[in-house]
C-alpha positions as CSV (number, residue, x, y, z in Angstrom):
1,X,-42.5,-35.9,-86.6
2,X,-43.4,-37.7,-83.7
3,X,-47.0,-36.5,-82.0
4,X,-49.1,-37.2,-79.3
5,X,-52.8,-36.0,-78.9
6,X,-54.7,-36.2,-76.0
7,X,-58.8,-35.9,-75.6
8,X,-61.3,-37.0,-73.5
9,X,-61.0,-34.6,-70.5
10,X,-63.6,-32.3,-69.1
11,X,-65.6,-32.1,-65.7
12,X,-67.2,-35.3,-64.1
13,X,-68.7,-35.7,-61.1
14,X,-67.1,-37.9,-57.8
15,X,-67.5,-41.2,-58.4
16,X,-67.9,-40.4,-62.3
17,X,-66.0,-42.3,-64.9
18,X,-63.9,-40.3,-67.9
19,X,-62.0,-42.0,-70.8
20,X,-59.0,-40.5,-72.1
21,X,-57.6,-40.8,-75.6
22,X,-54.0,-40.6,-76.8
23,X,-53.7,-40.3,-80.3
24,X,-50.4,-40.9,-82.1
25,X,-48.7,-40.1,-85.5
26,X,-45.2,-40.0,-86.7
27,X,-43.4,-43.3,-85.7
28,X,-44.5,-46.8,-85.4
29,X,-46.8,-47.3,-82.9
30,X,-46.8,-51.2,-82.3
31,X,-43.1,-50.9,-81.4
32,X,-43.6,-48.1,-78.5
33,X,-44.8,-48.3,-75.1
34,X,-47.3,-45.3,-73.9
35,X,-47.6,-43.8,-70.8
36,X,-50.4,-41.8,-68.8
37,X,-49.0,-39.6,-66.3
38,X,-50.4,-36.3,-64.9
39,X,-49.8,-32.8,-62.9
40,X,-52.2,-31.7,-60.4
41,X,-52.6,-27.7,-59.7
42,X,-49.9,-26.9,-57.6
43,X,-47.8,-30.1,-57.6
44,X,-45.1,-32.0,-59.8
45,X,-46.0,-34.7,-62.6
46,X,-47.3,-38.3,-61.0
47,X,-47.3,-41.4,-63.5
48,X,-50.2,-42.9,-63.8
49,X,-50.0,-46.1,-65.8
50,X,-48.5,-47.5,-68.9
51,X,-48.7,-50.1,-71.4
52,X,-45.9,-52.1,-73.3
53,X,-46.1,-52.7,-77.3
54,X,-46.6,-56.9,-76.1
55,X,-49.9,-55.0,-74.1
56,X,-48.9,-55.7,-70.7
57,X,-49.2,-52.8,-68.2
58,X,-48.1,-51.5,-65.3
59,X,-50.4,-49.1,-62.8
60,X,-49.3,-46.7,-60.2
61,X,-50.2,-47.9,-56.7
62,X,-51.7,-44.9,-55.5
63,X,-54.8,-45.5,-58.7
64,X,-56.0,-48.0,-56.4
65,X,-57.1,-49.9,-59.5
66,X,-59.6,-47.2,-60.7
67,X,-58.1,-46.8,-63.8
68,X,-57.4,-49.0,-66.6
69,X,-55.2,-48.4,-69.9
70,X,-55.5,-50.1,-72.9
71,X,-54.6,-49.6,-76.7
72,X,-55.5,-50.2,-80.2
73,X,-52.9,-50.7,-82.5
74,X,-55.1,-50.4,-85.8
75,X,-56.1,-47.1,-84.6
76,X,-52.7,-45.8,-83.4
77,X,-54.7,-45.0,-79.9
78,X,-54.1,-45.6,-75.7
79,X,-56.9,-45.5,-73.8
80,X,-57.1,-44.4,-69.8
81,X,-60.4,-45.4,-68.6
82,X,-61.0,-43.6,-65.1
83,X,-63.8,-45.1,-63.1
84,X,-64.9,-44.0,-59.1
85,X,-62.9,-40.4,-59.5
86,X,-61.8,-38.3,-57.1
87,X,-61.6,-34.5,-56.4
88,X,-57.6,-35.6,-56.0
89,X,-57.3,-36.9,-59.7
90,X,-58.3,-33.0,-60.9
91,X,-55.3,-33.0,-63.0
92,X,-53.6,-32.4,-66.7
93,X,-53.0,-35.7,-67.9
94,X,-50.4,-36.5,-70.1
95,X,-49.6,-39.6,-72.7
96,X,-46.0,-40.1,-73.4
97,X,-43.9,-42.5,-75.8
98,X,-41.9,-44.9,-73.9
99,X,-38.5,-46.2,-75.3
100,X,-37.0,-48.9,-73.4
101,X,-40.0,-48.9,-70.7
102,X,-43.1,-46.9,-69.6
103,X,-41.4,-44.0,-67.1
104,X,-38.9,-41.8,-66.1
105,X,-35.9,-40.9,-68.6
106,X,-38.0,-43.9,-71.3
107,X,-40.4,-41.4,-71.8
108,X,-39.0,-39.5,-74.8
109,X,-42.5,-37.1,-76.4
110,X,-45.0,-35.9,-74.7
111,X,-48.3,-34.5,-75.9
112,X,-49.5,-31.3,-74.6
113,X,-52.5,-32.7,-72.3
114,X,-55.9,-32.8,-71.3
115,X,-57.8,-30.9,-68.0
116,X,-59.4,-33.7,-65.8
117,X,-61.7,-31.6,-63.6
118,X,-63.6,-33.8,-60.7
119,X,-66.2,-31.8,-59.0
120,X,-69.9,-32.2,-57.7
């Protein structure tokens, strides 16, 4: 079955960089797009970025180009790389298998996350 497996989070300063990991097993990863998108205490989900299977992406505005996603298709893996965070980005984040794009009703699995906790 399809699965998604997030790492990486835990507590990092302002200004601190994290990487997140989204491991995936269960379908063909080349020929999926993967998302990063996350839910801060208190509020609804926010998408963060994503990444085609041809490796082009697409960032959310509001990043302000801190973060970066990438992916290794020998290792089944995305990659969010979060440099200069913010208290505001304390958050689960989420990965996500994209269908026919990288949000909304495209995203069709969803692992269960990873706490993102930016605090001096």
């Amino acid at each position: 079955q399809v699965q998604l497996e997030e790492s990486g989070g835990g507590l990092a300063q302002p200004g601190g960089s994290l990487r997140l990991s989204c491991a995936a097993s269960g379908f063909t990863f080349s020929n999926y797009a993967i998302s990063w998108a996350r839910q801060a205490p208190g509020k609804g989900l926010e998408w963060v970025s994503g990444i085609y299977s041809d490796g082009n992406t697409k960032n959310a505005v509001t990043m302000k180009g801190r973060f970066t996603i990438s992916r290794d298709n020998a290792q089944n893996t995305v990659y969010l790389q979060m440099n200069s965070l913010e208290p505001e980005d304390t958050a689960v984040y989420y990965c996500a298998r994209g269908t026919t794009g990288v949000s909304g009703g495209a995203l069709d699995a969803w692992g269960q996350g990873t706490l993102v906790t930016v605090s001096s």
